[in-house]
C-alpha positions in Angstrom: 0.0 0.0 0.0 1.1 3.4 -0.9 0.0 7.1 -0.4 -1.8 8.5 -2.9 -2.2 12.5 -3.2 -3.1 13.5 -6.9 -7.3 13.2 -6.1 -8.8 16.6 -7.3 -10.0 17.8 -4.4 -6.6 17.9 -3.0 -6.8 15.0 -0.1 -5.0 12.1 -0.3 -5.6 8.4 0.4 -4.2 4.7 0.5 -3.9 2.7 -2.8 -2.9 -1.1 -3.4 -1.0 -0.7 -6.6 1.3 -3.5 -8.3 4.8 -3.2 -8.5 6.5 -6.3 -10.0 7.5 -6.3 -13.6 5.0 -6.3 -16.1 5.5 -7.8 -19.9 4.9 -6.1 -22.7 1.7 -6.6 -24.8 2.8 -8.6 -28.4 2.9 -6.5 -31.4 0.4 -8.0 -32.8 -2.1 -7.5 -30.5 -0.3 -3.8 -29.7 -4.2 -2.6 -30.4 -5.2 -3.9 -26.7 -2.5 -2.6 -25.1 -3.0 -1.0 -22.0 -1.8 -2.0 -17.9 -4.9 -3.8 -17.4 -4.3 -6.4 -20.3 -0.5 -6.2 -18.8 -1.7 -7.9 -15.4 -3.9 -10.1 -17.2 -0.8 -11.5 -18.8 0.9 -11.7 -15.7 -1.7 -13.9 -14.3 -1.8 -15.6 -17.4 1.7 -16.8 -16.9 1.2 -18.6 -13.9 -1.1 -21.1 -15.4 -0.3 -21.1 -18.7 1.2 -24.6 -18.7 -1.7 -26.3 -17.9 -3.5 -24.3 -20.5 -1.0 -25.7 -23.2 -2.3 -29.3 -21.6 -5.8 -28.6 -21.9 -5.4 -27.4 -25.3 -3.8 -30.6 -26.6 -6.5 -32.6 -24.1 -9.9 -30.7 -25.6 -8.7 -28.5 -28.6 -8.8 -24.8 -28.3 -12.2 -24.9 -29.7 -13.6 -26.2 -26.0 -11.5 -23.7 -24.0 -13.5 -20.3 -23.2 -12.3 -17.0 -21.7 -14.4 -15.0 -19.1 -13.1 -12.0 -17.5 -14.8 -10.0 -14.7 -13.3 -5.8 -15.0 -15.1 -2.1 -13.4 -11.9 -0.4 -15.1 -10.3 -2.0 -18.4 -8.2 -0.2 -19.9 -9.7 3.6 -19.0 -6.3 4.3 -17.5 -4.6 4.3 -20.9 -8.0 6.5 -22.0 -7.4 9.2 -19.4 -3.5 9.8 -20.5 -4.8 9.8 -24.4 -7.2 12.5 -23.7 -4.7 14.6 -21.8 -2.8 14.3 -25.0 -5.9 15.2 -27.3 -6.5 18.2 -25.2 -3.1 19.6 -25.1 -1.9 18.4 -28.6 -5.4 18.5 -30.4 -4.9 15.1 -31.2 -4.1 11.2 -29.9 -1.2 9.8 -30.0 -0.6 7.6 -32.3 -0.4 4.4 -30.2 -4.0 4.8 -29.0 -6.9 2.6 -29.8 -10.3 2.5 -28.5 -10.3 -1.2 -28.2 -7.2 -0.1 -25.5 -10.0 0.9 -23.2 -13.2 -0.7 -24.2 -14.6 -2.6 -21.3 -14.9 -5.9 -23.2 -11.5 -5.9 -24.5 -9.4 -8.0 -21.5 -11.7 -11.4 -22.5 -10.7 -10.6 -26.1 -6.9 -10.1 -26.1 -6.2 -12.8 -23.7 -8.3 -15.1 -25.8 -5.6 -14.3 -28.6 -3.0 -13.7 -26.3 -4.1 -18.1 -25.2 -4.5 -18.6 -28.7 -8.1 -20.7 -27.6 -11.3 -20.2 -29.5 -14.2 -21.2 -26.9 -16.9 -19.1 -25.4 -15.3 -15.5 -24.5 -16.9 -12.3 -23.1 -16.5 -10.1 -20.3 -18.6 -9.6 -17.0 -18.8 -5.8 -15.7 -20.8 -5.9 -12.8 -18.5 -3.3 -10.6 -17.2 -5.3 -7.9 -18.8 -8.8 -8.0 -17.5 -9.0 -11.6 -15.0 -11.2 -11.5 -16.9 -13.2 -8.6 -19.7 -13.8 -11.1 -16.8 -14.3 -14.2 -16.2 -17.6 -12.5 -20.5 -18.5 -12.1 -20.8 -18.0 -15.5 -17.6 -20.4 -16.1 -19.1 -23.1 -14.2 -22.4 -22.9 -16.1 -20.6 -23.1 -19.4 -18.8 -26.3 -18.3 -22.0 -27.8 -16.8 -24.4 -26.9 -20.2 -21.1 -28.4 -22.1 -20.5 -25.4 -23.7 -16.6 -25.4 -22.6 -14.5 -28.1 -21.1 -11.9 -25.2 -19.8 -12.3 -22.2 -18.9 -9.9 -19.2 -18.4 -11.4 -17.4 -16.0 -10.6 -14.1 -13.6 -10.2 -10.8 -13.2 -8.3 -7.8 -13.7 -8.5 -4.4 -12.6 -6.4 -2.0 -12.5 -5.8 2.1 -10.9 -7.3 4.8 -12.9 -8.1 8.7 -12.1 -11.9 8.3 -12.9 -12.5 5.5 -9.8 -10.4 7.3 -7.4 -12.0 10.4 -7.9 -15.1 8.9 -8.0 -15.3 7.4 -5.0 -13.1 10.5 -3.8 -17.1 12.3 -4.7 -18.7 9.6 -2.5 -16.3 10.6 0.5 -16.0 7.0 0.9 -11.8 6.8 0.6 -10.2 6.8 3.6 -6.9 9.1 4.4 -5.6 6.2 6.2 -5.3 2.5 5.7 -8.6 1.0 6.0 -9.5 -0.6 9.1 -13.1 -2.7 8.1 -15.5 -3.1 10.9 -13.2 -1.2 13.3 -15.0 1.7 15.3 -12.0 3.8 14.0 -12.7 3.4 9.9 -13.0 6.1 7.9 -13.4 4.4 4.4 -11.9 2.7 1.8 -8.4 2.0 -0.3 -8.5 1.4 -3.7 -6.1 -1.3 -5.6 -5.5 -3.3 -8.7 -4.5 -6.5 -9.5 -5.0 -9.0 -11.6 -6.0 -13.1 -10.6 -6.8 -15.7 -13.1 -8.3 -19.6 -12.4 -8.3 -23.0 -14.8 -11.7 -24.2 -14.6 -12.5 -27.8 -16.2 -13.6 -31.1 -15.8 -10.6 -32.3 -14.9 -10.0 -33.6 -11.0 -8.2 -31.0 -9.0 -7.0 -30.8 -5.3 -9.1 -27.7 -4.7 -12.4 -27.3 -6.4 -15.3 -24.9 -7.0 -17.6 -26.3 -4.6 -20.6 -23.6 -4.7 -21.7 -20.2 -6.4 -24.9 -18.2 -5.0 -25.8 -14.9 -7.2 -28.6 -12.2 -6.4 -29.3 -9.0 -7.3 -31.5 -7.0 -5.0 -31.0 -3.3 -7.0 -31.6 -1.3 -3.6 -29.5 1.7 -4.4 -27.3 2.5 -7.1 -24.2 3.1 -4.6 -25.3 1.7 -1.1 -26.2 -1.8 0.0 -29.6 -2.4 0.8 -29.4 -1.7 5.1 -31.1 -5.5 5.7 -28.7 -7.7 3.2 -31.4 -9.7 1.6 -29.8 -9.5 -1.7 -26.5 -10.7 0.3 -27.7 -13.5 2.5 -29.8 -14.6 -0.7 -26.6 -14.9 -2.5 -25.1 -16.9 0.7 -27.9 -19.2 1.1 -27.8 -19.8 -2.3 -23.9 -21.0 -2.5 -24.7 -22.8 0.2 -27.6 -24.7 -1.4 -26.0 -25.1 -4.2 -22.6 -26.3 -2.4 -25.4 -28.8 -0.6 -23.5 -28.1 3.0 -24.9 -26.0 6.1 -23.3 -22.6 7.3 -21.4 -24.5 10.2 -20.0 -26.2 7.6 -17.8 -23.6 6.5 -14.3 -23.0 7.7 -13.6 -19.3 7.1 -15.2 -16.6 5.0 -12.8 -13.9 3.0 -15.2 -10.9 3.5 -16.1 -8.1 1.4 -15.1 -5.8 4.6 -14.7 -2.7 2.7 -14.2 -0.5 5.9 -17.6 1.9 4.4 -19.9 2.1 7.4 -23.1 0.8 5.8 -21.1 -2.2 3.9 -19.9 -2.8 7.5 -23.0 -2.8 9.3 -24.8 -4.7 6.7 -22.3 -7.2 6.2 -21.4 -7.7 10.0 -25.3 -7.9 10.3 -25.2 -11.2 7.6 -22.6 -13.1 8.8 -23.9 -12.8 12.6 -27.2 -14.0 11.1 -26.5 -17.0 9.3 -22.8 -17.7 10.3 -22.8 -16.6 14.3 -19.7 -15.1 16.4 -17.8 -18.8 15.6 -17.2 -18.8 12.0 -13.5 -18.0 11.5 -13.5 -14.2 8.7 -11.1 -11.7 8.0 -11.2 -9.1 5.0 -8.0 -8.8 3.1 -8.6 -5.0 1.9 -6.6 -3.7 4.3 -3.7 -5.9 2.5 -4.3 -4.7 -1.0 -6.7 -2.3 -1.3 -10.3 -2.6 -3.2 -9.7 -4.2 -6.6 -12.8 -3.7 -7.4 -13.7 -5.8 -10.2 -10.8 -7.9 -9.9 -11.7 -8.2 -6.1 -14.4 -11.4 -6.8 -11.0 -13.6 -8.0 -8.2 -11.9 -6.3 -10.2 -12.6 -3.2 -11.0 -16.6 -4.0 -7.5 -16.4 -4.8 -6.4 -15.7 -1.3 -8.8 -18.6 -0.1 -7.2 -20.9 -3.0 -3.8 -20.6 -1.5 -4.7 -20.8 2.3 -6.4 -24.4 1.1 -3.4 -25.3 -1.1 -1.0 -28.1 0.8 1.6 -27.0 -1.7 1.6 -23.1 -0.4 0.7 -23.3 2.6 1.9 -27.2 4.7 0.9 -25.7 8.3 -3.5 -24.6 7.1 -2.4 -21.1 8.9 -4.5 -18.0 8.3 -3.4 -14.8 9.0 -5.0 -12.1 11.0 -8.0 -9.7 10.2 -5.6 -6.6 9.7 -7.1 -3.9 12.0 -6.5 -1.7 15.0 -8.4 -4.2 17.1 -11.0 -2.1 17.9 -14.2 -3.2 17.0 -17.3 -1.2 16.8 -19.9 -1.9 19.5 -22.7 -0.9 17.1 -22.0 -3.8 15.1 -23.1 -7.4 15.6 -20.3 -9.6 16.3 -18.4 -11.9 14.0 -14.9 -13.9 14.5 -12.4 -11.5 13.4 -9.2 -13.4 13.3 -7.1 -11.7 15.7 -4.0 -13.8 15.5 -2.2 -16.6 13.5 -5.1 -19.3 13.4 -4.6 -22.7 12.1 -7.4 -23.9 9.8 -9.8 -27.0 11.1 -12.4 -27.2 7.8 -11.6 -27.5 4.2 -15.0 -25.5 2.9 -13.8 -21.7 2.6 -15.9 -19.0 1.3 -15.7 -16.0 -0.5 -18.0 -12.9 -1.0 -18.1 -9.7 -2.9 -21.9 -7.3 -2.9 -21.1 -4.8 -5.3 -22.7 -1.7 -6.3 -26.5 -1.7 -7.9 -26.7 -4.3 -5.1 -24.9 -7.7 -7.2 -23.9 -10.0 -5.4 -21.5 -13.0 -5.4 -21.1 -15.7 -3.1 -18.4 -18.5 -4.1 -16.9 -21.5 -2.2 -14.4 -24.1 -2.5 -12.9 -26.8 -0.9 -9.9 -29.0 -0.7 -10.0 -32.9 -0.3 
């Protein structure tokens, strides 16, 4: 996490931005170029391996590509219509497909060189969340027998500022359900998931979708849409709430995501359930946040990265609001008794996402 002072109204805040390497985009795809398709390949290279094996297994005909974005490419937009306004024109290595919002599903179907179903989900922040419930249902109608599937998001004046206009971003690193919050950090990132029918050590166990359309910005103050959405991964997973072994939250540090979500979770989970929200790590990847977040759960299940089934503490000033109902914030290093995690993301326009997995 950095500090971040270039909002327009002249306060600053916290960001989660990426600082490894990134590769550059082909040449011959130079038309998508932009740092959102960048960390898509950088994902991309972590599993592309198995890719090359599922191609040879299904043909590239049977491997689809669904990606879950709230940004694209609008960072590479923003710098090409600073240069329109000051030189009266773009620059030459712009192109519109750089920041159109369907664009990431496209170039990293050519960037995998596979052929299947591809399109992009842009449902804010449960995008990528509902990227990998519409891979599932591809492989169960036999549409695909792979899917590449993810998100990618990446830091851009327009959200910032945005949410800078909903005083929701914090000057501080956020601190979700803490009495002491005072908003949210933005991040990027970019995660990306081989779904098939192939036999894995971890697999997707459960999705649950809703929509409840309460407000265009706030989540509705009761969490139906949300606790449909749970119930509904759960059905679907066929397991009962005490079932599961930790939830990754959506713990944005906002006060009314906090109450609401707090509110769910005490409702169907209770105070035993082991959560945490990883924002505070890496910001609010917005619609990248749905994989980045499953991603987390993906690792803590995995034997190969992590042997000892620890899971790190709920980053926070330990201070948790009395006004809110109570849920089991990990406070400390916390080893891991059952192999059903969940993940959830309750995005704007009230979509919501509810995924879990499981390890054998």
């Amino acid at each position: 996490m950095e500090q971040y002072d270039e909002l327009i109204r002249g306060n600053h805040t916290w960001i989660g931005k990426v600082s490894s390497t990134l590769l550059e985009i082909p040449a011959k795809l130079s038309n998508y170029d932009c740092r959102n398709n960048r960390l898509l390949i950088k994902a991309f290279q972590q599993i592309s391996d198995e890719v090359e094996h599922l191609k040879s297994l299904y043909g590239k005909h049977r491997i689809g590509v669904i990606i879950g974005t709230s940004t694209s490419g609008i960072k590479t937009g923003e710098a090409a219509f600073k240069h329109y306004i000051h030189d009266d024109h773009y620059p030459s290595s712009f192109h519109y497909l750089q920041q159109e919002i369907g664009s990431g599903a496209e170039f990293l179907a050519q960037y995998a060189d596979v052929v299947g179903s591809c399109y992009t989900i842009s449902t804010a922040c449960s995008s990528s969340g509902k990227a990998i419930a519409v891979a599932e249902r591809l492989i169960q109608s036999n549409m695909c027998d792979a899917v590449i599937v993810g998100g990618s998001d990446s830091l851009c004046q327009l959200t910032l500022d945005g949410f800078n206009s909903l005083d929701l971003l914090s000057p501080e690193i956020c601190k979700p359900f803490s009495v002491n919050r005072s908003g949210i950090n933005i991040g990027e990132g970019s995660a990306l998931f081989l779904l098939s029918k192939e036999p894995s050590p971890i697999q997707l166990l459960g999705t649950g979708e809703s929509s409840d359309g309460y407000h265009i910005t706030a989540p509705d103050p009761k969490g139906t849409g949300a606790k449909i959405a749970i119930n509904k991964a759960l059905g679907s997973a066929n397991i009962n709430a005490n079932e599961i072994g930790y939830i990754n939250l959506h713990g944005t540090g906002s006060e009314q995501n906090d109450k609401m979500e707090s509110q769910v979770i005490h409702e169907i989970f209770g105070e035993n359930t082991l959560c945490s929200s990883t924002k505070p790590l890496i910001g609010h990847t917005l619609g990248a946040s749905g994989a980045l977040e499953l991603g987390f759960c993906w690792l803590l299940l995995s034997e190969k990265y992590n042997k000892n089934k620890i899971i790190p503490p709920h980053i926070w000033d330990k201070s948790p609001d009395p006004g809110l109902p109570k849920i089991n914030l990990i406070s400390e290093l916390t080893k891991w008794e059952k192999s059903i995690f969940m993940s959830n993301s309750f995005a704007f326009g009230g979509s919501n996402i509810s995924l879990i997995i499981k390890t054998k």
